[in-house]
C-alpha positions in Angstrom: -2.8 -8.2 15.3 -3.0 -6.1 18.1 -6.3 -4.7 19.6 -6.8 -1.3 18.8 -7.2 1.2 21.9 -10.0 3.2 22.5 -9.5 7.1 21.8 -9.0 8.1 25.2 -6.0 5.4 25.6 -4.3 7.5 22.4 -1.2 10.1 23.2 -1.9 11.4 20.0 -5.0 13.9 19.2 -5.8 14.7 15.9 -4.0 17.8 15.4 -0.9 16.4 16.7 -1.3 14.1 14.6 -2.3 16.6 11.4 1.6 18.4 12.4 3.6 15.1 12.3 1.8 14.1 9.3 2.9 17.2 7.5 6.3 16.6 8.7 6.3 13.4 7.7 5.9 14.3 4.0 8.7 17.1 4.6 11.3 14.6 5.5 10.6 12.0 2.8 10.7 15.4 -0.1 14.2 15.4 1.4 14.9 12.5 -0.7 12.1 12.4 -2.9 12.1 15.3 -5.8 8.0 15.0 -6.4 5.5 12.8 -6.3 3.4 14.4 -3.9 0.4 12.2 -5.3 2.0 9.1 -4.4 3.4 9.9 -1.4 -0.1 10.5 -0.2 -1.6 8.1 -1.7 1.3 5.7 0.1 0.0 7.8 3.4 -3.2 7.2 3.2 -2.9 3.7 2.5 -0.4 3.0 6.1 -3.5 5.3 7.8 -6.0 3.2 6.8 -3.8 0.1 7.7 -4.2 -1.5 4.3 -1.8 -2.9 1.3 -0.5 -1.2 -2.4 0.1 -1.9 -5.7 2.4 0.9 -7.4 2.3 0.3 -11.2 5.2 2.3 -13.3 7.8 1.9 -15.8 11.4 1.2 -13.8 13.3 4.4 -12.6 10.6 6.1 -10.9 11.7 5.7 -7.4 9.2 3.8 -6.0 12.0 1.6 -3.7 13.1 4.8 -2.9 9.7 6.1 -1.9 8.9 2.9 0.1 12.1 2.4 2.0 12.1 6.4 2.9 8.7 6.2 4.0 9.3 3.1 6.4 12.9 5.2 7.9 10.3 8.1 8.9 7.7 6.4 10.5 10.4 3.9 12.4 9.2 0.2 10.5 11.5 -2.5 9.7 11.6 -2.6 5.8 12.1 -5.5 3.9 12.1 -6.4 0.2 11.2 -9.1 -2.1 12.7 -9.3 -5.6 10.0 -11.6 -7.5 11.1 -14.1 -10.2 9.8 -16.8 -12.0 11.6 -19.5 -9.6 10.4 -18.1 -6.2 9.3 -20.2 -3.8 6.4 -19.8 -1.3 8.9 -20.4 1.5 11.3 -17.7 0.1 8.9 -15.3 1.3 7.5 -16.9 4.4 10.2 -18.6 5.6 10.6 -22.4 6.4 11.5 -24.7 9.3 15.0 -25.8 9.7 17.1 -28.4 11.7 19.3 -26.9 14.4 22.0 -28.9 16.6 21.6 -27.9 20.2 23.4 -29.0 23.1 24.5 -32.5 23.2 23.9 -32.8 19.6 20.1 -32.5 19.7 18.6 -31.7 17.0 15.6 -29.4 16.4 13.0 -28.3 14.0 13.2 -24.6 14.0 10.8 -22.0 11.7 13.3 -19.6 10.3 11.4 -16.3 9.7 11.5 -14.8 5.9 11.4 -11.7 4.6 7.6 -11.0 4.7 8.3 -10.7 9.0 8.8 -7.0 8.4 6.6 -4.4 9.1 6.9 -3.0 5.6 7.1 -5.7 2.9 8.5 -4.3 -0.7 7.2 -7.4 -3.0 8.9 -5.8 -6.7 7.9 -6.7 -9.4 5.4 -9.0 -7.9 3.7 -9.9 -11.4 6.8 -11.8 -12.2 6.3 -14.5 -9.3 4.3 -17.6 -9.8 0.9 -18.0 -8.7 1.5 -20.5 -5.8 4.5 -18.1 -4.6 1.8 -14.7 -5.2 -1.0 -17.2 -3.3 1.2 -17.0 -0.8 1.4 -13.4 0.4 -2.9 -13.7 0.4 -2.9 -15.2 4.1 0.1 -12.3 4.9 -1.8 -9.3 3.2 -5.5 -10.2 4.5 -4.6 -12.2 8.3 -1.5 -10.5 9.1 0.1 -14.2 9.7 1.6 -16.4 8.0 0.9 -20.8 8.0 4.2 -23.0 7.7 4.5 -26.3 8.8 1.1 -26.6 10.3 1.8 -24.0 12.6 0.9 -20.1 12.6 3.1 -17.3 12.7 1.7 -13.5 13.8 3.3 -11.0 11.7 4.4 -7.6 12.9 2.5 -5.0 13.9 1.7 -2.7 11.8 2.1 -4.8 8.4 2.1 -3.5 5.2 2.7 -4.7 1.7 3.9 -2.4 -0.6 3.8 -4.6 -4.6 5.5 -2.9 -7.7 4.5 -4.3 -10.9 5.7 -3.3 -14.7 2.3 -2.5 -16.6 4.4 -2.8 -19.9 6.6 -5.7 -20.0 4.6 -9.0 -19.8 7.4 -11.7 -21.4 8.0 -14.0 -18.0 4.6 -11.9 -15.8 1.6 -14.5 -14.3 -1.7 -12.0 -14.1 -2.3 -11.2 -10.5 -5.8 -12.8 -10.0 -9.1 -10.9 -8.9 -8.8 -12.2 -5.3 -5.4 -11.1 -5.0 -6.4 -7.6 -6.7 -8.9 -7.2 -4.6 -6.4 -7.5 -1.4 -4.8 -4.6 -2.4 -6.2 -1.4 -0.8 -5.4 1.2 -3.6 -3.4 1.0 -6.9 -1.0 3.6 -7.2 0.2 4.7 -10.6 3.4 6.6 -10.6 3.8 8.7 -13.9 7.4 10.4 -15.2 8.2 13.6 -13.2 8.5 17.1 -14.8 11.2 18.6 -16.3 11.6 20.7 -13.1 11.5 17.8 -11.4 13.5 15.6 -13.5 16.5 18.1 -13.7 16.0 18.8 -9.8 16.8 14.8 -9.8 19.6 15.3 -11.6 20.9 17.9 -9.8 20.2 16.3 -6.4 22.2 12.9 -7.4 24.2 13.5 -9.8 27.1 15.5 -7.7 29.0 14.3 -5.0 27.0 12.6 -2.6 29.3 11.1 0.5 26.1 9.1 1.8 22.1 8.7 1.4 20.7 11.9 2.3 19.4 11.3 5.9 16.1 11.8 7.1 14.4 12.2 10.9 11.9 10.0 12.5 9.1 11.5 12.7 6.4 9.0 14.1 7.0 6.4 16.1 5.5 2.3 15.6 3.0 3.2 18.5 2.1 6.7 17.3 1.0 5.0 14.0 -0.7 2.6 15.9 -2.6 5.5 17.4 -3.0 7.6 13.9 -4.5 4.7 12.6 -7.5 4.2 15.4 -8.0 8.2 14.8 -8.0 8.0 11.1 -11.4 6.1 11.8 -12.7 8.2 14.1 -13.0 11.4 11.5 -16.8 12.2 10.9 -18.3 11.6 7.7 -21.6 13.1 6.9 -24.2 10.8 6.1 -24.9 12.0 2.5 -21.3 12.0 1.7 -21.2 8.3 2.7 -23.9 7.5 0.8 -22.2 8.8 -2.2 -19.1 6.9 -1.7 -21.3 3.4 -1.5 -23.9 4.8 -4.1 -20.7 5.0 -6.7 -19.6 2.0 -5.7 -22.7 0.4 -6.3 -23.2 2.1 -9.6 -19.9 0.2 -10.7 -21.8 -3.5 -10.8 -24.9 -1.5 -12.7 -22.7 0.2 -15.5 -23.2 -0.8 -19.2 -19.5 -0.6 -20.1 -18.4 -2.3 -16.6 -17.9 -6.1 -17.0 -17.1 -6.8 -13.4 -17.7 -4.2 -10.5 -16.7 -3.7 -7.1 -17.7 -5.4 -4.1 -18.3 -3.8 -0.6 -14.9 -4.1 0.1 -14.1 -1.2 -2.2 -16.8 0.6 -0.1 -15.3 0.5 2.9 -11.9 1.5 1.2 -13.4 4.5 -0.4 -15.0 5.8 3.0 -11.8 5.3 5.2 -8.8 6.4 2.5 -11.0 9.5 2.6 -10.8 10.1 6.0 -7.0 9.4 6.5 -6.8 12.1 3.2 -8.2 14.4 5.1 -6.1 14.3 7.9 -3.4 14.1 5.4 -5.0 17.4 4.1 -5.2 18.8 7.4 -9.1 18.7 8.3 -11.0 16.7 10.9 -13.9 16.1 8.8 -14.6 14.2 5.5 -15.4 16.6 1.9 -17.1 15.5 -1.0 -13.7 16.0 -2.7 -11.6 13.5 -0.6 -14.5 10.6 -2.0 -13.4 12.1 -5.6 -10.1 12.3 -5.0 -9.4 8.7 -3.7 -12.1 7.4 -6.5 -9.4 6.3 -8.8 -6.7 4.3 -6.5 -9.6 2.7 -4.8 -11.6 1.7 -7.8 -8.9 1.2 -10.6 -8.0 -2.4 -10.3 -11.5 -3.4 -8.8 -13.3 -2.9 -12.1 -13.0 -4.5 -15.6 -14.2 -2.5 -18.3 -16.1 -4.9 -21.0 -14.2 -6.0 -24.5 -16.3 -2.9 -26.3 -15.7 -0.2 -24.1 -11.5 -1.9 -24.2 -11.6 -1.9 -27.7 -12.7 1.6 -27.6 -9.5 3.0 -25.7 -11.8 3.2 -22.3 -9.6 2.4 -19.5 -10.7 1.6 -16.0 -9.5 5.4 -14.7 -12.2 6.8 -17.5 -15.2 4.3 -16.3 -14.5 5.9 -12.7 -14.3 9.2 -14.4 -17.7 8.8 -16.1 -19.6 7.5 -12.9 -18.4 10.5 -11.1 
């Protein structure tokens, strides 16, 4: 990974920045009828320089979502359809011989799909765990190991996983440690019905070609957003809280397993990059309650009473706020 500039090296200031995010979200509602939440979300998450996990029922357009996201902000998208009999090297690619001249031949690493700067692992549950194991050293290094030798990936680097939360014939249970990789999760519920039948209107007519959309940031210009997503104050009290609830997650009676610092220090800076998303230079108590929920869901386990009882992990962050 590259080293990230100080703020006087930036061509971005923040409220540059504030106007191309803004744009940003008006080119990708050019193709995307809602979902305001999780195209946020989604922003936050590439501010903060950190992977997601969008759970829904098919048909909710989170490819859609993805790819549209990666055209605006000019990354190479890539995607990963996840079965059963995916290999490790499927995803990071594997060495290969090559005939040169004179009929040499040579060992050559052939890149896979994970050298992209936005990854689209679908349906991720339904790989294996060595082949899931193997997007850990992607999602957490930003390189990949094949062959004994290393491999940077590109810079920025994202993975963006699907998974079904409904369908479990022919899933493998993503494990803690791989959970825990995962920035935010990212549930994506049905639309409206203004919004459904504004779907249907939208593609259901004649439509000569995908609806196109601008760039509006450029690779480096993220680079930059990203350095000055972590330079937005936070008050000391509202850091606190953010650690405090947290904290109070390991300590709760109907909490099996809580979250570790890492979900501290996801809390703190997917608030900051909401509130540029929101258009302020300055972290509110609101932006630690708002981003609660993503950050929290999939880092707690509720305990078999509290289960049995209907409690979800969403009302166990509720209850602690």
């Amino acid at each position: 990974m590259s080293q990230d500039p100080t703020t006087d090296d930036l061509e971005l200031d923040i409220d540059e920045l504030q106007t191309k995010l803004a744009r940003v979200r008006e080119e990708v509602g050019r193709r995307l009828v809602g979902q305001q939440r999780v195209l946020d979300d989604l922003l936050a998450c590439v501010l903060a320089d950190g992977n997601a996990l969008l759970e829904s029922n098919p048909g909710l357009a989170k490819t859609l979502t993805v790819r549209t996201l990666a055209n605006v902000t000019d990354l190479d998208f890539s995607r990963v359809q996840n079965t059963p009999d995916l290999m490790p090297s499927d995803i990071t690619g594997t060495e290969i011989i090559r005939e040169g001249e004179g009929g040499s031949r040579d060992f050559v690493f052939e890149q896979g799909p994970i050298f992209a700067n936005v990854v689209l692992a679908d349906e991720i549950n339904r790989a294996t765990p060595k082949t899931q194991a193997a997007l850990l050293e992607a999602m957490e290094e930003g390189q990949v190991t094949a062959a004994g030798e290393t491999h940077a990936l590109p810079d920025p680097f994202f993975v963006m996983a699907t998974q079904n939360p409904i369908e479990q014939e022919g899933t493998y249970r993503l494990p803690e440690a791989q959970m825990d990789r995962f920035l935010l999760k990212i549930l994506v519920d049905y639309p409206s019905l203004d919004e459904e039948l504004a779907v249907v209107d939208r593609y259901t007519g004649r439509v000569d070609e995908a609806i196109p959309v601008e760039q509006v940031l450029s690779r480096e210009e993220l680079l930059d957003a990203q350095t000055l997503t972590r330079e937005v104050p936070i008050a000391d009290d509202i850091r606190e809280r953010a650690v405090e609830l947290v904290r109070e997650t390991r300590e709760a009676d109907h909490i099996e397993y809580g979250a570790s610092p890492r979900a501290s220090m996801a809390l703190v800076v997917t608030a900051k990059a909401r509130a540029l998303i929101e258009g302020r230079a300055y972290v509110s108590e609101d932006d630690i309650e708002r981003m609660a929920k993503p950050v929290l869901r999939h880092r707690v386990v509720v305990d078999f009473r509290a289960e049995r009882d209907g409690m979800t992990p969403d009302d166990a962050v509720d209850e602690l706020l």
